[in-house]
N, C-alpha and C positions, 0 to 999 in steps of 0.2 A: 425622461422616464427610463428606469434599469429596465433591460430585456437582456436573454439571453444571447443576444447578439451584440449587444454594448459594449466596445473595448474595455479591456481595463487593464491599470500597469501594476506587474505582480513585480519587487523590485527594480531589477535592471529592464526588466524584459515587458516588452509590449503584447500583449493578448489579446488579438482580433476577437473574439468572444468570449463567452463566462462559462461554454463548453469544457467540462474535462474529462478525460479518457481515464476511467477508474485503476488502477493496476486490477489484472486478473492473471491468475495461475495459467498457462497453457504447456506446459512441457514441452517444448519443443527447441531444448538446449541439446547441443552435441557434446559427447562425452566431454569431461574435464571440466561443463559446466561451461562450456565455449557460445556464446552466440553464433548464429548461423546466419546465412544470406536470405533464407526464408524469414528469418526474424526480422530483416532491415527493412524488405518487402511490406510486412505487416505492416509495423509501426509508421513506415512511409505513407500507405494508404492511408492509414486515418490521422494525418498531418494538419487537417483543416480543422481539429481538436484547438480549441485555446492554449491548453494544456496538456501533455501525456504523460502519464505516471505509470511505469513500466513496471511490468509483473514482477513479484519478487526476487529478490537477489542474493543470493547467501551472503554473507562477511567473512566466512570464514568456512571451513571443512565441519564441522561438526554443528554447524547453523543451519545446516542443508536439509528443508525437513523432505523434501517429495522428487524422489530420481526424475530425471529429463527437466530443473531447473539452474537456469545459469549465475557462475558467482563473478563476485568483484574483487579476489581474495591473489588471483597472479598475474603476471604480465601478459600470458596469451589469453587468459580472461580479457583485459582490456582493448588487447589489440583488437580481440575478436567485436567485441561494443563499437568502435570504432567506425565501421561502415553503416553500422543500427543508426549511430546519431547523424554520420553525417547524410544518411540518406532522408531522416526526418528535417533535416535543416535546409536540404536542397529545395523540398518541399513546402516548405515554408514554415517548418512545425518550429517545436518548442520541447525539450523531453527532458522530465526527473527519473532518476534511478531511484526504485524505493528499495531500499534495505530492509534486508527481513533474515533474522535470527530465530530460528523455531526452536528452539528452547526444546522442551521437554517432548515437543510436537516432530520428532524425528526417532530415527532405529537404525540397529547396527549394520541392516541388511544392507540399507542406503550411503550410511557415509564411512561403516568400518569402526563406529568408536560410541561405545554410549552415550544418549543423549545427557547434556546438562539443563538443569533449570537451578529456581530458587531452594527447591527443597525436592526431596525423595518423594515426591507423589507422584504416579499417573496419570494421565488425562483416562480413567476407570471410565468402561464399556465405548472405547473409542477406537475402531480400526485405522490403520495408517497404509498410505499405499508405499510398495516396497519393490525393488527388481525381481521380487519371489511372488506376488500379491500380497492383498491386503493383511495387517500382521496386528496382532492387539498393541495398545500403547505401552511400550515398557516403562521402566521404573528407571525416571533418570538420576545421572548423582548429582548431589547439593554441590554446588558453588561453595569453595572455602571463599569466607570474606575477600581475603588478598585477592583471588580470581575475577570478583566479579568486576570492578574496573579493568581488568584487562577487558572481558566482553563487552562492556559499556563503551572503550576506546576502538574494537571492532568497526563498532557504526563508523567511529569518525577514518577510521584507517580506508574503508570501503568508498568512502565519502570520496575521499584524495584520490582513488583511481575510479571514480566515477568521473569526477573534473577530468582525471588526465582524460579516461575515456572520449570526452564529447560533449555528455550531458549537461544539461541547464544547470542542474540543482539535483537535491536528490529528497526523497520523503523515508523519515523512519515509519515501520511498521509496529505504532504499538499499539494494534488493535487483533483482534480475534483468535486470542488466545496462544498467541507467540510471547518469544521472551521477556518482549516490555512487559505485555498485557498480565503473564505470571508474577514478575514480580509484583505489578498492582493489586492481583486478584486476593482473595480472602480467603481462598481454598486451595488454588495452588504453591504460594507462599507464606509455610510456616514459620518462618524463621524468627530466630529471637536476638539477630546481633541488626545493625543498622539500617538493614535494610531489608527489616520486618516488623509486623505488629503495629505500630499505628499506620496511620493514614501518612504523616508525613516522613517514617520510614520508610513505607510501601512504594510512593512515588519517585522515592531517591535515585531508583537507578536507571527507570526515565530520564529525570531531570540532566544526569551525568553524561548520557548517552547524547543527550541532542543537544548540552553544552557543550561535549569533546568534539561533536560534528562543527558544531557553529563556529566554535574557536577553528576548525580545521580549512572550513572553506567560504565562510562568511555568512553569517547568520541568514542574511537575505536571500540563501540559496538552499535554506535547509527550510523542512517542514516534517509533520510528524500526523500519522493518522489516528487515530482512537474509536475506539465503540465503546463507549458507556453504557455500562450494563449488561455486557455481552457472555454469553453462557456457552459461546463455540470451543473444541476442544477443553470441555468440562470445568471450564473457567468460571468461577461467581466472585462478586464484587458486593457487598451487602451495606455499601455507603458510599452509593453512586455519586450522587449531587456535592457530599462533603468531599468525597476522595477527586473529583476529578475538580473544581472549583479549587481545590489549592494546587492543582496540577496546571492548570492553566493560569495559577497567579504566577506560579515561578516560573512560566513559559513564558507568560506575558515581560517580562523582564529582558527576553533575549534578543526581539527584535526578529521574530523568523519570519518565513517568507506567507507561513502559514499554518493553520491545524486545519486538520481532514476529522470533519467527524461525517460516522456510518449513525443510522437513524435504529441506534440497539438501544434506545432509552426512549420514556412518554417524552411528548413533545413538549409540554411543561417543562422539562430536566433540558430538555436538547435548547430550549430557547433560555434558559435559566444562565447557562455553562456559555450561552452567546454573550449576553449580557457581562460575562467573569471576561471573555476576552474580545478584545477589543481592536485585535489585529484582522489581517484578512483570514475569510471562513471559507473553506469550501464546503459544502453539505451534499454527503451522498442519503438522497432521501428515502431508497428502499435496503429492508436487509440482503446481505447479499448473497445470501438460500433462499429468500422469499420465491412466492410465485407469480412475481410482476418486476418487472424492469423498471428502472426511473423512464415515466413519459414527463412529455410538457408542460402537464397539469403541477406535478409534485414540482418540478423545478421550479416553476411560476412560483409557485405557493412558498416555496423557502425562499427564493429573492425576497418578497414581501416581508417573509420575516427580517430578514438582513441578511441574508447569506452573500457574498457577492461573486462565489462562484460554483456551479453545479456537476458533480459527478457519473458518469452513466459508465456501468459497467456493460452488463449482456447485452444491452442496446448496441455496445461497438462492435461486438463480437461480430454480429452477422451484418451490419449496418457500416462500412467502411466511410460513406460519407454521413453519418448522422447528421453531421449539421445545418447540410443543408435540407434533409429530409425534417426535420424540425422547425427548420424555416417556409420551409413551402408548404409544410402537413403532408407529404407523402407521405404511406403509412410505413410504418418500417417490416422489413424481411425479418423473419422468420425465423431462429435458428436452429438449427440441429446439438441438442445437449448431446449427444451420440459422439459429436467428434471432439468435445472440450478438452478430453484430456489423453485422446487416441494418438498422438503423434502424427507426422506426417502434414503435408498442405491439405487436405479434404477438409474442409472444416474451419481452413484460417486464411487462406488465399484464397480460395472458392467464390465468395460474397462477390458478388460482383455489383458495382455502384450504380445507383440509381442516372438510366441516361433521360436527363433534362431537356427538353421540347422548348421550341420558343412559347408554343402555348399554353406550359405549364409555367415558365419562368415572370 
């Protein structure tokens, strides 16, 4: 019988559980987008993860959407990731870099250069946080055709100094309303040349993206995350089931290590899009603004459906050992939204792990 605590082999790499640490945003990169020694802390503590899927990562200077996030884009980038992986490795962890291009979801405050996306829209009635505060969404510029494979090769270039970094593998970000999700969406991507307009325009520069990574670093070390049907940063999608059902036929093709889907679609659709692929699934089962965290109920319940690996973000956050709090039922700690995105250890080093009794174990 699958349980959450069942190994399973995600290509090369063995994973004592079907536990995976969600990427979540916490700013707490040092200028130049550097990792820091507080970040290798983090991510070491919650090492007993299956999996850890590291908050988002720019690819590049103008991908940057939210100041105090670190990139994969220079050498003392790298060097700086470096001590992150290998103190998740000492530990006995396992850790993807997820790429994440904010598209039209960034401002000049932040990185100095207008944001790009698929076309000249806004993400309308959307604040962005900025080194000034929060700032309305501007108006980024279209992507000339000729450009957009260069951003699409971004992911894979970030890819190459993720490997050199440390990291396992790495996850693209094309879910919640960043630059994948743009070019998928219905209303952020007007465009009229290839990669706009139908469904299997719209997908195209997905598809290129997580083909140039896979060619980059081996299919079996790339994965990609999605939300179907997702309305975050003013994003719509008005042919959920069709549009992402040919996105994961030509996924299915590459042999990745896996698709991340966020539970932004009826379950119907989210079980629909299971059946379209057929490789490994992780399922993050709660949204990830909702007002509930993934407990053991929802993970159970998507195992069942087929999932065979389960997501938990805010649950890590205050919870450094979840997994074993899920294995014994200790209830989990609490967290402070207050410190998510305040900088500093209050809030991210704090959590202190559940200590274990012989009479509880």
């Amino acid at each position: 019988m699958t349980t959450l605590f069942t190994p399973y082999q995600l290509g090369d790499l063995t994973l004592p559980n079907r536990v995976v640490m969600a990427p979540m945003t916490r700013v707490r990169a040092a200028a130049g987008g550097l990792a820091t020694p507080s970040m290798a802390t983090y991510y070491a503590q919650r090492a007993t993860a299956g999996l850890i899927v590291s908050e988002g990562v720019q690819p590049n200077v103008v991908g940057q959407s939210n100041p105090g996030t670190p990139g994969l884009h220079t050498d003392e980038q790298v060097s700086s990731w470096r001590p992150v992986t290998d103190a998740v490795h000492a530990n006995g962890g396992r850790i993807f870099a997820q790429i994440m291009h904010g598209g039209r979801v960034s401002h000049p405050d932040t990185t100095g250069m207008q944001p790009v996306g698929p076309s000249a829209v806004a993400a309308e009635g959307w604040k962005l946080f900025t080194p000034t505060g929060l700032q309305p969404a501007p108006v980024p510029r279209a992507l000339d055709t000729a450009e957009v494979s260069e951003h699409a090769e971004s992911y894979a270039q970030a890819a190459r100094r993720a490997i050199d970094a440390g990291f396992d593998g790495v996850e693209l970000h094309g879910a919640n309303g960043y630059l994948i999700s743009q070019f998928l969406s219905s209303n952020a991507n007007l465009r009229t040349d290839r990669y706009g307009g139908s469904v299997s325009n719209r997908i195209r520069f997905a598809v290129e993206a997580v083909s140039a990574t896979a060619e980059a670093i081996g299919a079996a070390r790339t994965g990609i995350r999605l939300s179907p049907g997702v309305t975050f940063w003013g994003v719509e999608e008005t042919d959920v089931p069709e549009l992402y059902t040919a996105l994961l036929t030509e996924l299915s093709r590459l042999g990745l290590a896996y698709i991340h889907l966020e539970a932004t679609a009826e379950e119907e659709v989210l079980a629909g899009l299971r059946r379209a692929w057929q490789g490994t699934l992780i399922m993050n089962p709660v949204l990830p603004m909702g007002p509930k965290h993934t407990g053991r109920g929802e993970a159970d319940h998507w195992l069942d459906l087929g999932a065979e690996l389960i997501s938990f973000g805010r649950a890590f956050i205050s919870n450094p050992d979840l997994v074993e709090r899920l294995r014994t039922g200790v209830p989990l700690a609490p967290v402070d939204e207050a410190t998510y995105y305040q900088g500093g250890d209050a809030g991210y080093l704090t959590y202190p792990a559940y200590q274990h009794t012989a009479s509880m174990s």
